[in-house]
BAVOLO-764306 format. One record per residue (C-alpha): residue number from 1; x, y, z; residue in one letter. Coordinates in pm, 1 decimal. Each point is the difference from the previous one (the first is absolute). Layout:
<nodes>
- pos,x,y,z,code
- NUM,X,Y,Z,A
...
</nodes>
This chain:
<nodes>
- pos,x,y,z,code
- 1,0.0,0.0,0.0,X
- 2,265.7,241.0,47.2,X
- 3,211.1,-84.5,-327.2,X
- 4,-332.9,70.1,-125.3,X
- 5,-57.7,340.4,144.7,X
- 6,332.4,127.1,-94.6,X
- 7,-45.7,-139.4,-351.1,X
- 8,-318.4,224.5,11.7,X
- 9,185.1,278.7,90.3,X
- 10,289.3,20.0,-341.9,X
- 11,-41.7,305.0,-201.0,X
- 12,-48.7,-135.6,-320.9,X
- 13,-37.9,181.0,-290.7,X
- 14,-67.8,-282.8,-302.9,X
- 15,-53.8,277.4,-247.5,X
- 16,327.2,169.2,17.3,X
- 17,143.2,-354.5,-18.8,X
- 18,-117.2,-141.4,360.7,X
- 19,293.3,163.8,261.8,X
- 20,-72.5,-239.8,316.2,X
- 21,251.3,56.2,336.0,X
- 22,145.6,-334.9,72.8,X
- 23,-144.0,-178.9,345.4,X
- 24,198.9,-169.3,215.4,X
- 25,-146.8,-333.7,61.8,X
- 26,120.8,-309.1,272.9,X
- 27,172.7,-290.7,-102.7,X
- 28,-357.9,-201.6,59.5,X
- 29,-143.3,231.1,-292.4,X
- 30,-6.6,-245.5,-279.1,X
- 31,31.5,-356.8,192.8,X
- 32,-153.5,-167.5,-385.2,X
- 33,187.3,110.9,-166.2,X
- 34,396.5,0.2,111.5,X
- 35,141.4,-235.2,278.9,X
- 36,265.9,-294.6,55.3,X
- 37,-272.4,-296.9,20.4,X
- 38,-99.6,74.2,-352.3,X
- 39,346.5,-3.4,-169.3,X
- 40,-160.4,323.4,-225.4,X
- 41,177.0,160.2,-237.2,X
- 42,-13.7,328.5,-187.5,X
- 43,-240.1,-155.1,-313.0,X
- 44,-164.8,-106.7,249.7,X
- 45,-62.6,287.9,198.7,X
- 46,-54.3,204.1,-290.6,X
- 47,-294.0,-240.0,-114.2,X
- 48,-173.8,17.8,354.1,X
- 49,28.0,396.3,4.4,X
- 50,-109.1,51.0,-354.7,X
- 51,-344.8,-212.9,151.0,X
- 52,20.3,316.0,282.4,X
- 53,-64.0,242.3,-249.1,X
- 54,-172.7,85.2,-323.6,X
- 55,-174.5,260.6,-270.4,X
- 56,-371.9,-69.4,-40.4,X
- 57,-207.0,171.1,-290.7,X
- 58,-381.9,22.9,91.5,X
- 59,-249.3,104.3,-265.6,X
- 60,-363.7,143.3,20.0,X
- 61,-93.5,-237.8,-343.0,X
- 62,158.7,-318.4,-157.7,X
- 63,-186.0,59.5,-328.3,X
- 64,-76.2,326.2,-134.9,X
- 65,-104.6,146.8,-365.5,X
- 66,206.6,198.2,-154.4,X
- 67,-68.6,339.0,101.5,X
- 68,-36.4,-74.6,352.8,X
- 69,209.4,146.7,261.1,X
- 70,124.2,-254.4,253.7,X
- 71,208.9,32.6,326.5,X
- 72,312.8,-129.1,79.2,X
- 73,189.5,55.2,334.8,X
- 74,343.7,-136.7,74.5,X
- 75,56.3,-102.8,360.1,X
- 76,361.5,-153.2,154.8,X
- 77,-56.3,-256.4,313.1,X
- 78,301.8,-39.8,231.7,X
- 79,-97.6,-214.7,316.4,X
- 80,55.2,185.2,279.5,X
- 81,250.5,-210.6,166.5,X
- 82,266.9,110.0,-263.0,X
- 83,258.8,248.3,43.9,X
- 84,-8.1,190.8,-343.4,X
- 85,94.5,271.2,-195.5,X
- 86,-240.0,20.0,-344.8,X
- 87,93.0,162.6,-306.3,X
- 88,-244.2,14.9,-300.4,X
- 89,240.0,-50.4,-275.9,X
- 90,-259.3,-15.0,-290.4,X
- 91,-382.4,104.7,-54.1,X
- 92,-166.1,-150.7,-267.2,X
- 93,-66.2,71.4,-356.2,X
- 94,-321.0,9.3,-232.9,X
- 95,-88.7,-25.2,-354.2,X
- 96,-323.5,-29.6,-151.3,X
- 97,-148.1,211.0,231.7,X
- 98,-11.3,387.0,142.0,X
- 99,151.6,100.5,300.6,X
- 100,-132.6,179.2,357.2,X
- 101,181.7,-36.0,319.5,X
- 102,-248.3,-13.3,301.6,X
- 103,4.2,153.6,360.0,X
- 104,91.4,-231.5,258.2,X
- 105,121.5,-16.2,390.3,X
- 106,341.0,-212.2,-69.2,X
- 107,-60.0,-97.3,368.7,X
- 108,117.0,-260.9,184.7,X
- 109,-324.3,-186.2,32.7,X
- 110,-7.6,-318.9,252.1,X
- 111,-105.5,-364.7,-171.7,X
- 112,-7.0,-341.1,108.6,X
- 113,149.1,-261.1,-218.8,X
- 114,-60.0,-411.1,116.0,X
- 115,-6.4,206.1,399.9,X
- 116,309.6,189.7,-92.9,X
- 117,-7.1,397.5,0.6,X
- 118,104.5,157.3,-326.6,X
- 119,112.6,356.2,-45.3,X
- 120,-172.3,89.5,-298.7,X
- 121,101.3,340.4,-236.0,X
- 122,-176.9,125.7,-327.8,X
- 123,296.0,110.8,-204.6,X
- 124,-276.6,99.5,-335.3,X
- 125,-324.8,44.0,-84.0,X
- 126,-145.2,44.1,-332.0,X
- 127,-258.2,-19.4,-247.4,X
- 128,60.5,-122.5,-336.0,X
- 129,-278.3,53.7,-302.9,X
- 130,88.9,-286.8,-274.9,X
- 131,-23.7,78.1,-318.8,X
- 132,9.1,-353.8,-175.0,X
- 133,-159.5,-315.8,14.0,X
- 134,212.8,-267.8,174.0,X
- 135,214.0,-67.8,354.9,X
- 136,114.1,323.7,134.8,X
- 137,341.4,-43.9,208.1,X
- 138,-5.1,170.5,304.5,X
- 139,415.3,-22.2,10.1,X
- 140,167.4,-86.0,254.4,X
- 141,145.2,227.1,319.9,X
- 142,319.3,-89.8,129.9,X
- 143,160.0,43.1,372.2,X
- 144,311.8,-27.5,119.7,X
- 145,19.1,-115.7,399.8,X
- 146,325.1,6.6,176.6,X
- 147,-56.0,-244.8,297.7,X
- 148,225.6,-56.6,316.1,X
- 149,0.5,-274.7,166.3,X
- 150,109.9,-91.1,336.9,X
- 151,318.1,-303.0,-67.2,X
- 152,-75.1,-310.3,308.9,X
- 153,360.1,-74.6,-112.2,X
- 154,138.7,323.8,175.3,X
- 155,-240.0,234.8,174.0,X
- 156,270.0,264.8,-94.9,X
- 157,-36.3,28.5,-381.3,X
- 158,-365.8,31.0,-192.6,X
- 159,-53.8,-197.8,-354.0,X
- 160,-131.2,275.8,-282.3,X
- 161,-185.4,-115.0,-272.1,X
- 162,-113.4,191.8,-287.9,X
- 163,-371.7,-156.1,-140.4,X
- 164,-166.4,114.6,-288.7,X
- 165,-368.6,-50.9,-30.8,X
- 166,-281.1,112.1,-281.1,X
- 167,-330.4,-87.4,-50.7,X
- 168,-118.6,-306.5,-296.1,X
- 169,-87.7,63.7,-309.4,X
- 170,-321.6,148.2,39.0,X
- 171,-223.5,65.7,-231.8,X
- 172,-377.4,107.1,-46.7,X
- 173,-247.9,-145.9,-283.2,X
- 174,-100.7,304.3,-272.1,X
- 175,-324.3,-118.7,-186.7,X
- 176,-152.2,232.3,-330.5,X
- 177,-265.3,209.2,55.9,X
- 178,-363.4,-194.1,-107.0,X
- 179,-143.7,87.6,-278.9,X
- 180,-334.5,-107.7,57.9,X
- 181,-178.0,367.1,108.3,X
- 182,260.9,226.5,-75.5,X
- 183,-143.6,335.3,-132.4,X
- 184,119.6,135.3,-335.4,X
- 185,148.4,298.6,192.0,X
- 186,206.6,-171.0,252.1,X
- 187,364.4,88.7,5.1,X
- 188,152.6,-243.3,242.1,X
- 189,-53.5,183.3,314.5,X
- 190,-46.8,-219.9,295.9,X
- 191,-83.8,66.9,379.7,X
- 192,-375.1,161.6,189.1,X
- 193,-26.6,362.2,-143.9,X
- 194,-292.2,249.6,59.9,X
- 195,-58.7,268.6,-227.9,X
- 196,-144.7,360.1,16.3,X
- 197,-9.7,301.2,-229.6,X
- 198,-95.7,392.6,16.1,X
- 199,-11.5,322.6,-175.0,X
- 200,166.2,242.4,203.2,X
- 201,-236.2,226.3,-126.0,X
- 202,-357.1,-76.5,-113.7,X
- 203,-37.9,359.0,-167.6,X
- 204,249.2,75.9,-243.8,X
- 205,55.0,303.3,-272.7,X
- 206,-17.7,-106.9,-330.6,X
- 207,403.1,2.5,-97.0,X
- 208,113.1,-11.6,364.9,X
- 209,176.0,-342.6,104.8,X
- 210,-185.3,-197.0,256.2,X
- 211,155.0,-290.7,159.5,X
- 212,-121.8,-371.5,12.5,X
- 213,138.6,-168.0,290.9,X
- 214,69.4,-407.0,44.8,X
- 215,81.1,-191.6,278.5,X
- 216,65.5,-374.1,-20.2,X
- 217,53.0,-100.9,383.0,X
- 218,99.9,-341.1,128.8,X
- 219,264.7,-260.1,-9.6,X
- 220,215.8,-203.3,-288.8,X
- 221,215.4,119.2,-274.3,X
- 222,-51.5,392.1,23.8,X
- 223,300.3,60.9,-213.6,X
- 224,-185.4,-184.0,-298.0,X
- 225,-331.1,216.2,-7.4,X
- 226,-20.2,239.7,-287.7,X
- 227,-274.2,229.1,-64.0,X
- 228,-320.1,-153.9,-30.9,X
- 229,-214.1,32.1,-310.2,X
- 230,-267.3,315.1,17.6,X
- 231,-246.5,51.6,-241.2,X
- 232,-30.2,390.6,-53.3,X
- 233,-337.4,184.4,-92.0,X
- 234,5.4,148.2,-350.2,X
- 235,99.7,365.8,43.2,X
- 236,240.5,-86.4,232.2,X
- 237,414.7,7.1,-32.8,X
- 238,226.3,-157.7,253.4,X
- 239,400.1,25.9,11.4,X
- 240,250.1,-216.3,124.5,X
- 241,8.8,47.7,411.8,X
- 242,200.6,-84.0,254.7,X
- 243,10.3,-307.8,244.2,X
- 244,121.6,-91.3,353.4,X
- 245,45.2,-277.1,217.5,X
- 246,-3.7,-56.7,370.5,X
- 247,89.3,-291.2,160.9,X
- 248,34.7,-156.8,359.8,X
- 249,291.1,-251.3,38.0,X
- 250,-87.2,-123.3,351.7,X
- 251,-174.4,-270.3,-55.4,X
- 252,-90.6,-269.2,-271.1,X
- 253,-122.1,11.0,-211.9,X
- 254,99.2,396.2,-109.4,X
- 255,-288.0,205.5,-39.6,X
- 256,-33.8,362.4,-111.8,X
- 257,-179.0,186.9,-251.6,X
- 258,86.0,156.6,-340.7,X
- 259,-162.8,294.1,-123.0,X
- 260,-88.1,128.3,-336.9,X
- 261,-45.0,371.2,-82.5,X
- 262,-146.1,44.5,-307.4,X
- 263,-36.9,364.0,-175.9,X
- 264,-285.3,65.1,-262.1,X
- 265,-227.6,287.9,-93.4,X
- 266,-352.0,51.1,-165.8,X
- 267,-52.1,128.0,-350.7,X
- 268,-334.3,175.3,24.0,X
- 269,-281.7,65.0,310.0,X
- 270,-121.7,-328.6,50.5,X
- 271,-89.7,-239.9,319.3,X
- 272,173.9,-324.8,-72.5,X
- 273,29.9,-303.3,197.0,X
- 274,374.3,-226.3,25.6,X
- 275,-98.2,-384.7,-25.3,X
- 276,88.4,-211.6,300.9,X
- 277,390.5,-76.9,-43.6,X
- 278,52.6,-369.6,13.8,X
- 279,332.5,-193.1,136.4,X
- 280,65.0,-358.0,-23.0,X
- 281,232.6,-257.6,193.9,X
- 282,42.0,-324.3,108.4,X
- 283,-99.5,-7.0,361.4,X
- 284,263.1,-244.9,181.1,X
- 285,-300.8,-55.2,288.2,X
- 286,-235.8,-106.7,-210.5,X
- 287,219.6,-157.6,-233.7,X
- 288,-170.7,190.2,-315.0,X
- 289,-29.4,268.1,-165.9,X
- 290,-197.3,273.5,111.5,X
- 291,-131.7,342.6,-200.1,X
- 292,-82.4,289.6,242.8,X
- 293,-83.8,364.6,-124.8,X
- 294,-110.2,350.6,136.8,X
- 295,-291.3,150.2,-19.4,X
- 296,-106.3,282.4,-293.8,X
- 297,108.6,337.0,62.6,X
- 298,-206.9,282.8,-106.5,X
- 299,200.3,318.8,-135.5,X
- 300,-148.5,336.8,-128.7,X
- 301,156.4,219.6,-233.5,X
- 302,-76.7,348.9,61.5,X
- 303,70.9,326.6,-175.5,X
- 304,340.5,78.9,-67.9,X
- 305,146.1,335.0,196.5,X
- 306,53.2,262.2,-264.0,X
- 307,308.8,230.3,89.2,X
- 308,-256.4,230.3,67.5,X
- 309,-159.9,-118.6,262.5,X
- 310,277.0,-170.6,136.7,X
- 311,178.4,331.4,101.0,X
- 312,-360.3,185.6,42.9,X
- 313,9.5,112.7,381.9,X
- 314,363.1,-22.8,70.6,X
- 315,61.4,312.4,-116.7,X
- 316,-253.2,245.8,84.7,X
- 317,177.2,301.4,85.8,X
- 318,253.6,219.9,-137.2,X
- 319,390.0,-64.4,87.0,X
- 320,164.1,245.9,-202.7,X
- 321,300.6,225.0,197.5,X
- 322,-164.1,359.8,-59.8,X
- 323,-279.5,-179.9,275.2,X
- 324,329.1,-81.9,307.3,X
- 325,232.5,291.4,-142.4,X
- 326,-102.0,141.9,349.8,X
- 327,153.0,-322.4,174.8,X
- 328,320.9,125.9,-159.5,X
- 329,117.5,307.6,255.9,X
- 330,-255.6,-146.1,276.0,X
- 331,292.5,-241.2,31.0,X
- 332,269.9,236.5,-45.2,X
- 333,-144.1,197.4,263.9,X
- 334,-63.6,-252.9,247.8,X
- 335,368.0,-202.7,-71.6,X
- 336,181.2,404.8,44.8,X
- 337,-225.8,36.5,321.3,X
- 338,161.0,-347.4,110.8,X
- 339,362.8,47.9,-73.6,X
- 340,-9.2,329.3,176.2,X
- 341,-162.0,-100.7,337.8,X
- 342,249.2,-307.5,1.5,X
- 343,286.5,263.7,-46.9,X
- 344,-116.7,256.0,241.7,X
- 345,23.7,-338.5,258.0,X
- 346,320.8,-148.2,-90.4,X
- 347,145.2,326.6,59.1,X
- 348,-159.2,72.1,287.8,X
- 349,145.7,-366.2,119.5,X
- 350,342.9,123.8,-132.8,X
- 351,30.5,273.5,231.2,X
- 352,-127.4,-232.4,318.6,X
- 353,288.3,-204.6,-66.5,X
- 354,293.1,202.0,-125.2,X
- 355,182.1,-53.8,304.9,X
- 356,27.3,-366.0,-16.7,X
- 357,187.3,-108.5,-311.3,X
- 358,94.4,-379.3,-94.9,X
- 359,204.2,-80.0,-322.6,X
- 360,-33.4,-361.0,-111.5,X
- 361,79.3,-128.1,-343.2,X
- 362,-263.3,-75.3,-166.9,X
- 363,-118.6,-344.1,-45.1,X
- 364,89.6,-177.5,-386.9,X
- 365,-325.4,-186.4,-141.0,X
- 366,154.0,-274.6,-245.0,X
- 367,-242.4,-102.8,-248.7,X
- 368,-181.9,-293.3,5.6,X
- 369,204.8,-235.5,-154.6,X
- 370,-241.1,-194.5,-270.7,X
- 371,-93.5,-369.6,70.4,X
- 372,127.6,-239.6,-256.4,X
- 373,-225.7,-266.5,-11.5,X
- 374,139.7,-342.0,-190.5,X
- 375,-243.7,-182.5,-150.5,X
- 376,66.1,-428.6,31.7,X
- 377,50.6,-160.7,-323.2,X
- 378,-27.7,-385.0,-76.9,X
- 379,249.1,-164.1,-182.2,X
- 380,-274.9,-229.5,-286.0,X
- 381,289.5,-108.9,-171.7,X
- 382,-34.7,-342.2,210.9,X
- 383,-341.7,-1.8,-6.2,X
- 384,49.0,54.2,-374.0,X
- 385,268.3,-283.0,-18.4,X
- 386,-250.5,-211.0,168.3,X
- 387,-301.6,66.3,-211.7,X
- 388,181.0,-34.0,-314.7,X
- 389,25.1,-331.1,100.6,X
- 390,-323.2,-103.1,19.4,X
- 391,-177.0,-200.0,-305.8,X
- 392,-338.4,-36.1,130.6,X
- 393,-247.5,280.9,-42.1,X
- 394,-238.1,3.8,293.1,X
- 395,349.2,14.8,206.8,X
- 396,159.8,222.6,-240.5,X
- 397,-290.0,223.7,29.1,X
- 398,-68.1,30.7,338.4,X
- 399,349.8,73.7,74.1,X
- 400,-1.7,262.1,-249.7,X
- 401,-367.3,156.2,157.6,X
- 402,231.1,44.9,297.7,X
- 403,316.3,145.0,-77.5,X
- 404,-227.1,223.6,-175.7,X
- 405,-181.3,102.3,275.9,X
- 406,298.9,34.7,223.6,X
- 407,139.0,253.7,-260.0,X
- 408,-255.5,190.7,-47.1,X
- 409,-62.8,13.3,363.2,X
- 410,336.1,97.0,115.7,X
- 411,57.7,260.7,-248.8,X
- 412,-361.3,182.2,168.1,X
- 413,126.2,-78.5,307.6,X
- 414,-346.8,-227.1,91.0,X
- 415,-94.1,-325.9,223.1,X
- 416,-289.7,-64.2,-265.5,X
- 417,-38.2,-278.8,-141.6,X
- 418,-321.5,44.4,-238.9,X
- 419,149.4,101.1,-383.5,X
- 420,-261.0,224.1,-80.0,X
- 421,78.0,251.1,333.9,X
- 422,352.1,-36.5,-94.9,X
- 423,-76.3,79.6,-369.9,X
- 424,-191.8,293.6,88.1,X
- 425,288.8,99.3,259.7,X
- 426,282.3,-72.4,-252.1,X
- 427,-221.9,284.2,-227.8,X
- 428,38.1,235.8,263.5,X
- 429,319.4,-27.0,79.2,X
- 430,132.5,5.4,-344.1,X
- 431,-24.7,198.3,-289.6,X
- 432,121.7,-297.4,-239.0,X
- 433,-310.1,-98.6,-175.7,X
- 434,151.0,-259.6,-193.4,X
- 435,160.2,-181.4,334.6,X
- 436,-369.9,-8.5,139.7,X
- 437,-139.2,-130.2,-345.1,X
- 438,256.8,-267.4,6.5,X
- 439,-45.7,-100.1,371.5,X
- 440,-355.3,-8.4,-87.7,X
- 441,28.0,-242.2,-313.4,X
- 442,223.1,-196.5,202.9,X
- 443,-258.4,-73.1,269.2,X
- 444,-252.0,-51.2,-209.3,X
- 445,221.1,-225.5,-197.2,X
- 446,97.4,-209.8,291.7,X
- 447,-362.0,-60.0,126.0,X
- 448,-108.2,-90.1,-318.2,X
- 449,264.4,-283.7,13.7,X
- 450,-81.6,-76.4,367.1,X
- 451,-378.5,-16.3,-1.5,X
- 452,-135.6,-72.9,-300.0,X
- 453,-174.8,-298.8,-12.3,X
- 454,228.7,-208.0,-247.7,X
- 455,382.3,47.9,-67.1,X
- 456,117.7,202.2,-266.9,X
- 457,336.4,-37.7,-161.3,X
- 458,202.9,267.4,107.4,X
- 459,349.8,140.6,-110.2,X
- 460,197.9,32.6,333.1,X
- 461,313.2,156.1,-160.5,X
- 462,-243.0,287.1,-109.3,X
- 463,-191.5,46.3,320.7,X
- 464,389.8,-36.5,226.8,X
- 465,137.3,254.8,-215.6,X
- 466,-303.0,250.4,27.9,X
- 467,35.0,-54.1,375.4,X
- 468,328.3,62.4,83.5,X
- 469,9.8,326.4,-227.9,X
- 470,-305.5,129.5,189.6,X
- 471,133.4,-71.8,330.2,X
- 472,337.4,185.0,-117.3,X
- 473,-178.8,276.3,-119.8,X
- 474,-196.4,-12.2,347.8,X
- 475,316.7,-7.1,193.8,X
- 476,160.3,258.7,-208.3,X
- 477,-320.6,259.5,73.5,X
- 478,83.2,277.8,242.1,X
</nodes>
């Protein structure tokens, strides 16, 4: 109970590669494993200490469509009889699939194993989206335990042993999306969504913009949800608008929401009515797909505000200078008035004082220096190096989405993470139209090869090359 407590009481820090103070432990510590009456020797001590301790992936699903986010969290178990120092030497690697690391408490949590305690830490959490049919590897994390171990040979020196554990080869079953029900506009997005839209203003002047906002709430691949489809009254004209995204990584599976802002404007005076907006997905409760949409929203367009009337009332009186020449010497007066009282005093205060006369040098204002502020750069080249390496496209792709984003983030000095705020901040911190056309393209590009619904055959050469000049030209911005 007491090796246990102090076990309990290690600072260890599994994310920044598991730092744990060694304990010091009796001689009667590991009685299994090491004595004389057993003849062991270091195989077999290794063996019995690598059955100590172990990396254990748990997952919310087994099978899964493609599409649907699962959960994967990476614990290490150490029983708590050990005297160990842990060192996460490798976290594992994905294809196939996008990316999200997860909140978690790395702990230690307590566990019993056959009536044996367990120290048990989560060194990741994620959740992975696949993007293919087939078996999606989870990887494999690796940690590195140095162990001491009391010797029964001489109570003077202590046995060290390095073990090396990782979890199996785990893997989780990625089945196709049904085709029995699927609507003719479903897009592949999977998860439990709710969806709501408004005018922002019901009464709108004919030419004016008004602004349709969309909100699709809930939980699954947020990333993957484009604009939904809207069917636009006749005398109507909408532009391209902006969207956001919000999301909560403390639990899985994510949710968030990601809104739409849509600008359009009315040709004539007219009372028109915007269709319900319908959204379809594959609901991963229900196991099938589901077509929600919001209700009809009524919009009036009024009569435009001539230039006329728009100033009309504003100006209804007469600011020319021959009205306030007057104001002219009133304040000449009054400022002469002013100077002269505060003379008549500081002489008065002159001659109170004359006796009494202290010479000082005068004090020397420096000017502010000005603050020189040095903006962090990442070195891409080895991200570069490592992308241009990559064959697949979903991989290539989603690499590329975010050394993308990282660039353009960094050079607006931003934590976002959504393209299009970034976009519209990379417009207004930049003059260089054609940088924000290309960053544009490029996202659009990207998703396009991400999301779509089947692969396309891509030309990664091209799309490496367009990258790396736009995050030079990025970099190179003031």
């Amino acid at each position: 109970m007491i090796a246990a407590l102090k076990y309990l009481c290690f600072p260890v820090l599994l994310l920044t590669c598991l730092h744990v103070v060694q304990a010091q432990q009796s001689q009667a510590v590991l009685p299994s494993l090491l004595n004389n009456k057993n003849g062991n020797n270091d195989e077999d001590v290794e063996e019995k200490l690598k059955q100590k301790m172990f990396v254990k992936v748990s997952v919310s699903k087994s099978k899964i469509y493609v599409g649907e986010p699962v959960m994967a969290a990476y614990k290490f178990y150490v029983a708590m009889r050990i005297s160990d120092q842990p060192t996460v030497t490798k976290q594992p690697e994905f294809s196939g699939c996008s990316v999200k690391e997860l909140n978690f408490d790395q702990g230690p949590e307590l566990e019993n194993i056959n009536n044996e305690p367990y120290a048990v830490y989560t060194i990741r959490k994620v959740q992975l989206t696949p993007l293919q049919q087939g078996s999606l590897s989870l990887g494999k994390a690796f940690v590195n335990n140095f162990v001491q171990v009391d010797n029964p040979d001489d109570a003077f020196v202590t046995k060290k042993y390095n073990i090396t554990v990782s979890n199996g080869n785990d893997e989780v079953e990625v089945a196709e999306l049904p085709e029995k029900n699927k609507p003719a506009n479903f897009y592949g997005i999977t998860g439990t969504f709710s969806i709501t839209a408004s005018a922002v203003s019901n009464k709108i002047p004919v030419g004016e913009n008004g602004h349709l906002i969309i909100t699709i709430k809930g939980s699954g691949n947020l990333d993957a949800i484009d604009k939904p489809e809207i069917n636009w009254p006749t005398g109507t004209e909408h532009f391209d608008g902006s969207d956001s995204q919000h999301i909560d990584k403390s639990d899985f599976p994510i949710t968030g929401d990601r809104v739409f802002d849509i600008p359009f404007i009315g040709k004539k005076e007219e009372a028109v009515v915007i269709p319900p907006i319908k959204f379809s997905f594959f609901n991963t409760v229900l196991e099938d797909y589901q077509t929600i949409s919001t209700d009809s929203i009524p919009v009036t367009f009024i009569k435009a505000i001539s230039k006329k009337d728009e100033f009309k009332n504003i100006v209804t009186y007469d600011i020319s200078n021959r009205h306030y020449l007057w104001i002219v010497p009133a304040i000449a007066a009054v400022v002469a008035l002013i100077g002269f009282i505060s003379y008549k005093r500081g002489q008065s205060k002159t001659t109170q004082t004359a006796p009494v006369i202290n010479v000082s040098t005068p004090p020397v204002f420096t000017q502010p220096q000005p603050v020189y502020r040095i903006r962090y750069r990442t070195d891409f080249s080895r991200y570069l190096n490592e992308l241009e390496e990559i064959q697949e496209n979903k991989p290539f792709f989603q690499k590329s989405k975010d050394l993308l984003t990282k660039a353009v983030a960094e050079r607006i000095e931003s934590t976002e993470h959504s393209e299009q705020v970034l976009i519209e901040g990379l417009k207004q911190r930049t003059y260089n139209a054609a940088v924000c056309n290309k960053v544009e393209a490029l996202y659009e590009a990207i998703n396009l090869n991400l999301y779509a619904p089947y692969e396309t055959e891509a030309d990664l050469v091209f799309y490496y090359t367009e990258l790396k000049q736009t995050i030079e030209v990025l970099q190179g911005e003031g």
